[in-house]
matplotlib code that plots the C-alpha trace (Angstrom):
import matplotlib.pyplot as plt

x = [0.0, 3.0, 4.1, 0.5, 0.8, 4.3, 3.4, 0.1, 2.4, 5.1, 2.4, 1.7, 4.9, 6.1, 2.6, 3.5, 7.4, 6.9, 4.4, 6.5, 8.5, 5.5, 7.6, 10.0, 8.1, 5.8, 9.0, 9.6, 7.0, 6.4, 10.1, 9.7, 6.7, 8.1, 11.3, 8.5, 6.3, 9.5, 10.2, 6.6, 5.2, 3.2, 1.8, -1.6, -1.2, 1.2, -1.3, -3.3, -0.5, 0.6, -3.1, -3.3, 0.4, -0.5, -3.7, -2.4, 0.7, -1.7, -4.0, -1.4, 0.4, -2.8, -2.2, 1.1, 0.7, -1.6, 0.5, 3.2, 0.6, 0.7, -2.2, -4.1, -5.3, -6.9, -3.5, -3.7, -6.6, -5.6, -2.3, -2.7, -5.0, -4.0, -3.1, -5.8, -8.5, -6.7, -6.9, -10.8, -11.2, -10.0, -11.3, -15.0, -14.0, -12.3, -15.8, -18.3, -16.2, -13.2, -13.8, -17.7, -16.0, -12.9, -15.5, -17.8, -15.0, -14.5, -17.4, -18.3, -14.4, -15.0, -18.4, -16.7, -13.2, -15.6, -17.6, -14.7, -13.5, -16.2, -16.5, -12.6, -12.8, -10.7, -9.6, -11.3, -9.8, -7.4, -8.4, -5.2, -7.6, -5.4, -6.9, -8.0, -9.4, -6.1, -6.0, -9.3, -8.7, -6.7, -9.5, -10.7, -7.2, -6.1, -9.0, -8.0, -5.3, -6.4, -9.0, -6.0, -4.0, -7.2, -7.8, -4.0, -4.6, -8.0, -5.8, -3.6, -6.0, -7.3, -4.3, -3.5, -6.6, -5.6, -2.2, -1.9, 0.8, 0.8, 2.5, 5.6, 5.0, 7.1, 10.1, 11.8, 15.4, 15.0, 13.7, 16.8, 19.1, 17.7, 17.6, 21.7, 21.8, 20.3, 22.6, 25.5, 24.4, 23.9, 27.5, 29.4, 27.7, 28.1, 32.2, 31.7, 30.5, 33.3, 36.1]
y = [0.0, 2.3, 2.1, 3.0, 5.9, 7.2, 6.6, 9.1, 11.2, 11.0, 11.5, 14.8, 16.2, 15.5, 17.8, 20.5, 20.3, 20.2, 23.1, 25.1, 26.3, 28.5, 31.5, 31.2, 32.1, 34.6, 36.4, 36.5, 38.0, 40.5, 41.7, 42.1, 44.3, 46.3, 47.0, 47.6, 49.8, 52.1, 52.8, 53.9, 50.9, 48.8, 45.4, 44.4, 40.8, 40.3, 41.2, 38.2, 35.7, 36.3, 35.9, 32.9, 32.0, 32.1, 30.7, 27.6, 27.8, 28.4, 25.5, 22.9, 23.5, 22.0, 18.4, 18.6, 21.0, 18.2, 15.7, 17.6, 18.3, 22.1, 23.6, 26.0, 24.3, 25.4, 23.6, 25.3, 22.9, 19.6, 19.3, 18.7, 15.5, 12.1, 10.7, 8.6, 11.4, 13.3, 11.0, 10.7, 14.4, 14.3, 11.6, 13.1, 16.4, 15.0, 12.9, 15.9, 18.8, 18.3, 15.2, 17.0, 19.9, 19.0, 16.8, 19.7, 21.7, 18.6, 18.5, 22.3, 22.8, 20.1, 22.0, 25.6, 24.0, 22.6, 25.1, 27.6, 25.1, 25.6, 29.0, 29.5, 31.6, 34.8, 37.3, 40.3, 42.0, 43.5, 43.3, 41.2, 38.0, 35.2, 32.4, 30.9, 27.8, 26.0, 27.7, 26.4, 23.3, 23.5, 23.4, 19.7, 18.6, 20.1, 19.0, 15.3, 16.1, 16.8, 14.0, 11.7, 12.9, 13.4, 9.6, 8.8, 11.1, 9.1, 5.8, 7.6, 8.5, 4.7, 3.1, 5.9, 5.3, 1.5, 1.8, 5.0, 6.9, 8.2, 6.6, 8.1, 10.8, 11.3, 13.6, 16.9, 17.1, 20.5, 19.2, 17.1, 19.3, 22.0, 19.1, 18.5, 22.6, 22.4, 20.1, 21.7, 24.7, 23.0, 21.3, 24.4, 26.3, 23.4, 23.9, 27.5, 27.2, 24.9, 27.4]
z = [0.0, 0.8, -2.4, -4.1, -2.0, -3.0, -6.5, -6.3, -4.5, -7.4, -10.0, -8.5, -7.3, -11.0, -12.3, -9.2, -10.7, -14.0, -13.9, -11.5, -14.7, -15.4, -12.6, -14.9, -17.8, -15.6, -14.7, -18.1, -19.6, -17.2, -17.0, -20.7, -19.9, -17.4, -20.3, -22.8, -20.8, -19.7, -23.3, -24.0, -25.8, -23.9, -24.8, -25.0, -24.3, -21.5, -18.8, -20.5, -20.7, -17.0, -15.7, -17.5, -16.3, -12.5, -12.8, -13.9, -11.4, -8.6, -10.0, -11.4, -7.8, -5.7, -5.8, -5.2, -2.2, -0.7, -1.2, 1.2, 3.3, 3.1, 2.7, 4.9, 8.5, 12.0, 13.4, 16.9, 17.9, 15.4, 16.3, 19.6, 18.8, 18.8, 14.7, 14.9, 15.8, 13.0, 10.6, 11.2, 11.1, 8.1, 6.5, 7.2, 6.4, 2.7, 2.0, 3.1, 2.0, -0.6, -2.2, -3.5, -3.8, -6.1, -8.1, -8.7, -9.9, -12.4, -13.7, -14.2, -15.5, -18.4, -19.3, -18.9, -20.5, -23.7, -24.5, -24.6, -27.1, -28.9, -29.0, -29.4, -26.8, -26.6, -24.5, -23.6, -20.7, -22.7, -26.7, -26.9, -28.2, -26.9, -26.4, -23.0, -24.0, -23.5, -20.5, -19.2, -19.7, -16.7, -14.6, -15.2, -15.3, -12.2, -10.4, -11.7, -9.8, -6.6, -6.7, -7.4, -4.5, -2.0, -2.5, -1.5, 1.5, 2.5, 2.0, 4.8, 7.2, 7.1, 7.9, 10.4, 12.4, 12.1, 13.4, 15.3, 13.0, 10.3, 6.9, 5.9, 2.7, -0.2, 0.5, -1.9, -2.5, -1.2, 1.9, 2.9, 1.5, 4.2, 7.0, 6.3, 6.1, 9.3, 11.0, 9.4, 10.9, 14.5, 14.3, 13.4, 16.4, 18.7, 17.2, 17.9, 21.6, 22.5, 21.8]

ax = plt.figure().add_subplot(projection="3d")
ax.plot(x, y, z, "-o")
ax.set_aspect("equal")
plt.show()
């Protein structure tokens, strides 16, 4: 089961990684409008392409967030629980809230995403006339996603409330890179207080 669980977690910190390149781009674009706008000609499609940019940054980033466990919680009270009581909070609170939630964002994102399609929908906040089509499809996909990764987290919260922990997540590079800063850190202090 723990390696089910890493592989959900894999599939979404590759989509969170992957799609992280979009800053790059972002910065990009709106360096080059900052350069453009200081010489006196302006764009009318950059504001488009960085709204569209973030939004599927911000989106793209969801699963992968969850999967690291990061998003947004009332921790004073929860972590103060026992796993187990944790895990059932949260196991209710994905089956009446996200799980409904994500799904509804499915299935209104595939209607929104295909009738853009249809339309060939373009931009109108700035009479660039990009089209956002492409960029709502997103929606659906993102929320694919999350679905994905909620169902890896529900598959954690059962075996937490069977054995009491909770089952080891998948970890960044970044993360133990900072752990061995860390201890680097702590040795050359414990160096510097012997002197």
């Amino acid at each position: 089961m723990r390696a089910f669980l890493l592989s959900i977690d894999r599939i979404s910190a590759w989509s969170g990684k992957a799609f992280a390149w979009t800053v790059v781009l972002l910065t990009l674009v709106v360096g080059y409008e900052v350069i453009v706008r200081k010489a006196g000609a302006p764009t009318n499609w950059a504001f488009d392409v960085a709204f569209m940019l973030f939004g599927v940054l911000f989106m793209m980033g969801g699963a992968y967030t969850l999967s690291r466990n990061g998003h947004v919680r009332g921790d004073l009270l929860y972590r103060t629980l026992s796993p187990r009581v944790q895990a059932s909070m949260d196991v209710v609170l994905y089956f009446v809230f996200f799980i409904p939630g994500i799904a509804a964002l499915v299935y209104a994102g595939w209607e929104f995403a295909g009738k853009s399609w249809a339309l060939r929908e373009a931009s109108s906040l700035t009479g660039s006339g990009l089209p956002v089509y492409p960029f709502k499809t997103i929606i659906p996909i993102a929320g694919t996603f999350l679905l994905l990764q909620a169902l890896a987290e529900i598959i954690r919260c059962v075996l937490c409330i069977r054995s009491g922990e909770w089952p080891k997540r998948l970890h960044d590079v970044e993360e133990a890179d900072i752990d061995q800063l860390k201890s680097i850190v702590q040795s050359a202090e414990v160096r510097g207080g012997a002197r």
